[in-house]
C-alpha positions as CSV (number, residue, x, y, z in Angstrom):
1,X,10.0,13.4,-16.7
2,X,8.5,11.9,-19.4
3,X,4.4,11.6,-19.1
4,X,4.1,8.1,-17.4
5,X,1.5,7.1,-20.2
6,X,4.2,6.4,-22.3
7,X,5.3,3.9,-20.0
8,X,2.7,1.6,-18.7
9,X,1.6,-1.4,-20.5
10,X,-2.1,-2.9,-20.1
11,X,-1.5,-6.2,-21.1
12,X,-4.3,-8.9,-22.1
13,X,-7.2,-9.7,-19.6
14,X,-6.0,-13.1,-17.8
15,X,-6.9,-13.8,-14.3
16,X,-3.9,-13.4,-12.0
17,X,-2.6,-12.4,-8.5
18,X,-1.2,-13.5,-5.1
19,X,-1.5,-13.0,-1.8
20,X,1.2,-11.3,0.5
21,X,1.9,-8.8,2.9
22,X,0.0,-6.3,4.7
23,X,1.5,-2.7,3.6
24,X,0.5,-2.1,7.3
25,X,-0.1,-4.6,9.5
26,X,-0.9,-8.1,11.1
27,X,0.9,-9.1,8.7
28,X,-0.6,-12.0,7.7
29,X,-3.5,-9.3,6.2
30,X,-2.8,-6.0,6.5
31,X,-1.6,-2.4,5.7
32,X,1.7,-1.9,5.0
33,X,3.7,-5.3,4.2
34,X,6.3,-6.2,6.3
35,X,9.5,-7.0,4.3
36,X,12.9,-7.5,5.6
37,X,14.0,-6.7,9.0
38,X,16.7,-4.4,10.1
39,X,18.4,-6.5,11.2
40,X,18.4,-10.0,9.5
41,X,18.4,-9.5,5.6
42,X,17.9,-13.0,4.2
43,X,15.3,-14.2,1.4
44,X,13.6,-16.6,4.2
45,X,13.1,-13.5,6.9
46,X,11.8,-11.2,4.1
47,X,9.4,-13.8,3.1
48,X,8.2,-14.1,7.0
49,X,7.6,-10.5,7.4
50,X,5.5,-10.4,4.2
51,X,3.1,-13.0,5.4
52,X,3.9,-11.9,9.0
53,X,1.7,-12.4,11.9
54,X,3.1,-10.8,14.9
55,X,2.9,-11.7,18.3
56,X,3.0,-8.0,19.9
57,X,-0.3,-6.5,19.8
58,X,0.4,-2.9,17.9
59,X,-2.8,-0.6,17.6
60,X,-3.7,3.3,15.5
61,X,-4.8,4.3,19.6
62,X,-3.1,4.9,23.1
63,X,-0.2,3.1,24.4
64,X,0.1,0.3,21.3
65,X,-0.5,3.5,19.0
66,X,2.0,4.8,16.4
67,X,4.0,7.0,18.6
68,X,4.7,3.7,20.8
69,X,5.7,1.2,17.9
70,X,9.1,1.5,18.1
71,X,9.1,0.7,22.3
72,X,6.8,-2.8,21.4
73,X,9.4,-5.1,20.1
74,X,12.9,-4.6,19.7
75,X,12.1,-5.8,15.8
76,X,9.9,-2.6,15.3
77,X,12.8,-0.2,16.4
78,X,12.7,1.1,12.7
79,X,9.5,2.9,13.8
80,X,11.4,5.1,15.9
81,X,15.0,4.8,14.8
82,X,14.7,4.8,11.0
83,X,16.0,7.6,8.5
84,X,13.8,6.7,5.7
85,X,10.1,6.1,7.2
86,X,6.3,6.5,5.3
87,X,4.2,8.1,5.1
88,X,5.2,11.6,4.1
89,X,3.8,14.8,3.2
90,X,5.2,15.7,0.1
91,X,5.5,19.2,-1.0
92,X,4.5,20.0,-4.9
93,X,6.9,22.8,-4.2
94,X,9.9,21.2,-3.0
95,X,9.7,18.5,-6.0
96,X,13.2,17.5,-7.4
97,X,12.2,17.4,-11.8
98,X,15.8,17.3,-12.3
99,X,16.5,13.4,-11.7
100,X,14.8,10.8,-14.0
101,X,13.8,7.1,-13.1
102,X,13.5,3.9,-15.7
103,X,10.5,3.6,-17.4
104,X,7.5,2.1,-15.1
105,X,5.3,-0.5,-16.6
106,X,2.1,-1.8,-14.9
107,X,0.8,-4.5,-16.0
108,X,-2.2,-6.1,-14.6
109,X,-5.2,-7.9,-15.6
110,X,-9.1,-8.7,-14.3
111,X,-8.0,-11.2,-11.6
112,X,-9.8,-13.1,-8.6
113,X,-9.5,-12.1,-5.1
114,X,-10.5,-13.0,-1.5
115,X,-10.6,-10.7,1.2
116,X,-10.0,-10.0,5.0
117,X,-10.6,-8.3,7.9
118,X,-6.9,-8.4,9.4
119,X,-7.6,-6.3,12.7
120,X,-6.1,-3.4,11.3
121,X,-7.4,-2.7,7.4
122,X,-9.4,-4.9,5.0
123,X,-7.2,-6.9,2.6
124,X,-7.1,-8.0,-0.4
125,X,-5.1,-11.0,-1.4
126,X,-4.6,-11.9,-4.6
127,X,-5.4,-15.6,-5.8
128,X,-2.0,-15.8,-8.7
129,X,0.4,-13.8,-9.4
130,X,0.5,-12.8,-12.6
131,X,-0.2,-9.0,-12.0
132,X,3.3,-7.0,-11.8
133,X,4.8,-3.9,-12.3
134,X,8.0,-3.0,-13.4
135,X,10.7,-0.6,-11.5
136,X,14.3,0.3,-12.4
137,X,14.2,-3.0,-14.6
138,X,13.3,-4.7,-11.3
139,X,9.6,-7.1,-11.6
140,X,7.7,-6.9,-8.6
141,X,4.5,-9.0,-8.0
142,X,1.2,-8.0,-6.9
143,X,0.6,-9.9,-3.7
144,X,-2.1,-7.7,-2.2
145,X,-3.9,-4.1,-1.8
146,X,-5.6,-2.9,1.4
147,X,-7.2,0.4,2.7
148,X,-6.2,3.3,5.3
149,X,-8.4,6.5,6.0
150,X,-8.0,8.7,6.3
151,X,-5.1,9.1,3.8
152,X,-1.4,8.1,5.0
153,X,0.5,10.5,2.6
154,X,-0.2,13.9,2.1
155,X,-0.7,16.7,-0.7
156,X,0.7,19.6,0.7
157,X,0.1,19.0,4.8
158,X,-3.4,18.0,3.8
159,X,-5.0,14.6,3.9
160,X,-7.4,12.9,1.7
161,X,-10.4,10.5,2.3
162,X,-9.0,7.4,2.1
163,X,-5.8,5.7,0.4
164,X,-5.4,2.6,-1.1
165,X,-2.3,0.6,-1.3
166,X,-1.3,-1.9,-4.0
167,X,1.8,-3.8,-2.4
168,X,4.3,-5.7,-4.6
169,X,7.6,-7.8,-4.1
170,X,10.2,-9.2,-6.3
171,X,12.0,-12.3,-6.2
172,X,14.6,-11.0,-3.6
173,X,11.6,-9.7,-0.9
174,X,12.1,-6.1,-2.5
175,X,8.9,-4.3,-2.1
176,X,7.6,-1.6,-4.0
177,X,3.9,-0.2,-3.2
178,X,1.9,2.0,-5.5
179,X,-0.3,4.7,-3.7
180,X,-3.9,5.7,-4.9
181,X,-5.7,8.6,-3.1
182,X,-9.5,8.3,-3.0
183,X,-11.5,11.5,-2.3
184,X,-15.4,11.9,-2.0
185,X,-17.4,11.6,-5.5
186,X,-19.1,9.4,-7.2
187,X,-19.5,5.7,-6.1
188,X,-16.9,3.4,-7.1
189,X,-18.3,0.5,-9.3
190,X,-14.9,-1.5,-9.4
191,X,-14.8,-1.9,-5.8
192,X,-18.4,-2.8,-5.5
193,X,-17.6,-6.0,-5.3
194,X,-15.7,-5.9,-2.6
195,X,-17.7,-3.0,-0.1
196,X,-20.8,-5.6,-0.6
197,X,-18.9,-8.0,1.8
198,X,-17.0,-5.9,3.9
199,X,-16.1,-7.8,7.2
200,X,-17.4,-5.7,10.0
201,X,-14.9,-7.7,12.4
202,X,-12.0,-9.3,12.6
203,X,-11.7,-12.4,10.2
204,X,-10.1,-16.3,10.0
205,X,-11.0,-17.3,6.8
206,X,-10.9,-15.4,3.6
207,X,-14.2,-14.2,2.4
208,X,-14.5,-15.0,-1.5
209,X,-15.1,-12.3,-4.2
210,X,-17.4,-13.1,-7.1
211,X,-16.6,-11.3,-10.1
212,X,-12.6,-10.4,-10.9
213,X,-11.7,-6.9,-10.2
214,X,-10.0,-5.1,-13.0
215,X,-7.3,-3.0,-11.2
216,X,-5.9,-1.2,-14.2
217,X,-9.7,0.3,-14.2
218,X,-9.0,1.2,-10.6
219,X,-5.8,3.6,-11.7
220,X,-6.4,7.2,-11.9
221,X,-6.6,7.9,-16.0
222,X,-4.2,10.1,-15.5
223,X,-1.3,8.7,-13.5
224,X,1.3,11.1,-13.2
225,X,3.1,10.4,-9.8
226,X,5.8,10.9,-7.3
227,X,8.6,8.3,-6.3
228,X,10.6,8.1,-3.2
229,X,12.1,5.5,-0.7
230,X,10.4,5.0,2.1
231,X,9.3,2.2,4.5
232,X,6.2,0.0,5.5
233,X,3.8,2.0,7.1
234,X,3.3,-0.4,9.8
235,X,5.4,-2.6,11.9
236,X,8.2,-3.1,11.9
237,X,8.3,-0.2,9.6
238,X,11.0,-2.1,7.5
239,X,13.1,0.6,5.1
240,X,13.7,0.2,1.7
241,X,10.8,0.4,-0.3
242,X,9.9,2.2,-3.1
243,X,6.9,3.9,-3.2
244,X,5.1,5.4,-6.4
245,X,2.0,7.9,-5.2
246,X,-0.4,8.9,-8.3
247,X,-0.7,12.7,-7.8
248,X,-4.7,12.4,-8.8
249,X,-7.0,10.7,-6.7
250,X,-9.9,8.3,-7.7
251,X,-12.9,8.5,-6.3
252,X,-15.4,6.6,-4.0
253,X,-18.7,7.5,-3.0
254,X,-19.7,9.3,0.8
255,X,-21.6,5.7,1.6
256,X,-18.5,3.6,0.1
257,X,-16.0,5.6,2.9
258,X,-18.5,5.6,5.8
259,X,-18.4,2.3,5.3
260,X,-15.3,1.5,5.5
261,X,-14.6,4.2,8.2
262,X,-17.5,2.5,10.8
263,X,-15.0,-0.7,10.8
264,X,-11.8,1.4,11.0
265,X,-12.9,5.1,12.4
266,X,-8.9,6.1,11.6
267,X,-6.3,3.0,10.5
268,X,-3.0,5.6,9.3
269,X,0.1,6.4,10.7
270,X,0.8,10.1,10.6
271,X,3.6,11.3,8.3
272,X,7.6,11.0,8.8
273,X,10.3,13.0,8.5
274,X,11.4,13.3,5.0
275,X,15.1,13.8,6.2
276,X,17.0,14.3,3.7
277,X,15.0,12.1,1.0
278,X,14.5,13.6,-2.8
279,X,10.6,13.5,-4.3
280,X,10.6,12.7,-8.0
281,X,7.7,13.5,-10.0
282,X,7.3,12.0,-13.1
């Protein structure tokens, strides 16, 4: 695979970004972004499940926990039926180098955001939606990024600190998500911004961020990665999405995760069956 440097474009600082799903979630602010259902495919349904608020109560704990989704709502039977579910745990071993994927470009730009304390991550919802990146010649939007820790995918059958999601979708409802892993360092100084306002509890009105947060500064430096297909991460665990997980992780600082963890103590659905999925690594 060729080094993915050679294939990301920084464009110009503009602000940009939109609002959308919830890579896991309430869907109207959460985790894992709701796309189209299994069972109705139009533009319209995608579009719902993006900015979807459900009516079933789904939890991380007990009898609304992961291991129940599927049994909530006969619209969340991907959770227990699907072939092609996130997370994973993906095996630097049992990579496939052989197969190669069009050139991916991100391009993103300081933008403006609000956040929100959906009930089951904190969200970030972008305010235009100018920030996109480009997959298999497809453009997929920013809408929003949130939080789970600790991390949703694995490295090996181990987990990291935290993980942060950046969720896109095209003009069809296609998702595409990219994956950052965050491990105890330093503190973070692009997401100070944000952990200053942290909602400790569940929110109804989007809490305004001051300064514009530069997301290509967020990125790993080096952002070599891994692609698969996979699924939302969260009811109704919707299928077909690409995800792209950067194989290094940025880091946040012991106070910055505490933080975060003493709203959500764990907020990640443990890994899937890879089935028989391929891992690409770039």
């Amino acid at each position: 695979m060729p080094n993915m440097k050679k294939h990301l474009v920084y464009p110009f600082i503009v602000v940009s970004l939109s609002f959308l799903l919830g890579a896991c979630s309430d869907q109207s602010k959460e985790t894992t972004i709701p796309k189209k259902e299994e069972v109705t495919d139009t533009k319209e349904n995608k579009a719902t499940e993006l900015n979807d608020t459900p009516t079933t109560h789904w939890s991380y704990e007990e009898e609304t926990g992961p291991e129940h989704w599927g049994e909530l709502n006969p619209t969340y039977s991907a959770c227990i039926n699907g072939s092609e579910q996130s997370p994973i745990n993906i095996e630097f071993s049992q990579l496939k180098t052989s197969k190669k994927i069009e050139n991916i470009e991100i391009q993103y730009q300081p933008t403006p955001f609000s956040i929100v304390n959906n009930g089951h991550t904190v969200q970030a919802n972008a305010a235009t939606p100018s920030n996109s990146i480009i997959v298999e010649g497809k453009e997929y939007n920013l809408a929003q990024f949130h939080f789970h820790t600790p991390s949703e995918h694995q490295f090996n059958g181990q987990l990291l600190d935290m993980e942060l999601h950046l969720v896109h979708q095209d003009a069809n409802g296609e998702l595409a998500v990219l994956g950052v892993m965050i491990q105890e360092g330093k503190e973070n100084e692009k997401l100070a911004s944000i952990w200053s306002v942290l909602p400790n509890g569940e929110t109804k009105k989007d809490i305004s961020i001051k300064e514009p947060i530069d997301l290509q500064a967020l990125l790993p430096s080096d952002q070599t990665f891994f692609y698969y297909n996979g699924s939302l991460t969260t009811p109704p665990c919707t299928e077909e999405v690409k995800w792209i997980i950067f194989e290094n992780p940025i880091e946040m600082s012991k106070e910055q995760i505490q933080a975060f963890q003493q709203i959500f103590p764990d907020n990640h659905r443990p890994v899937q069956p890879l089935n028989e999925r391929e891992i690409i690594k770039d």
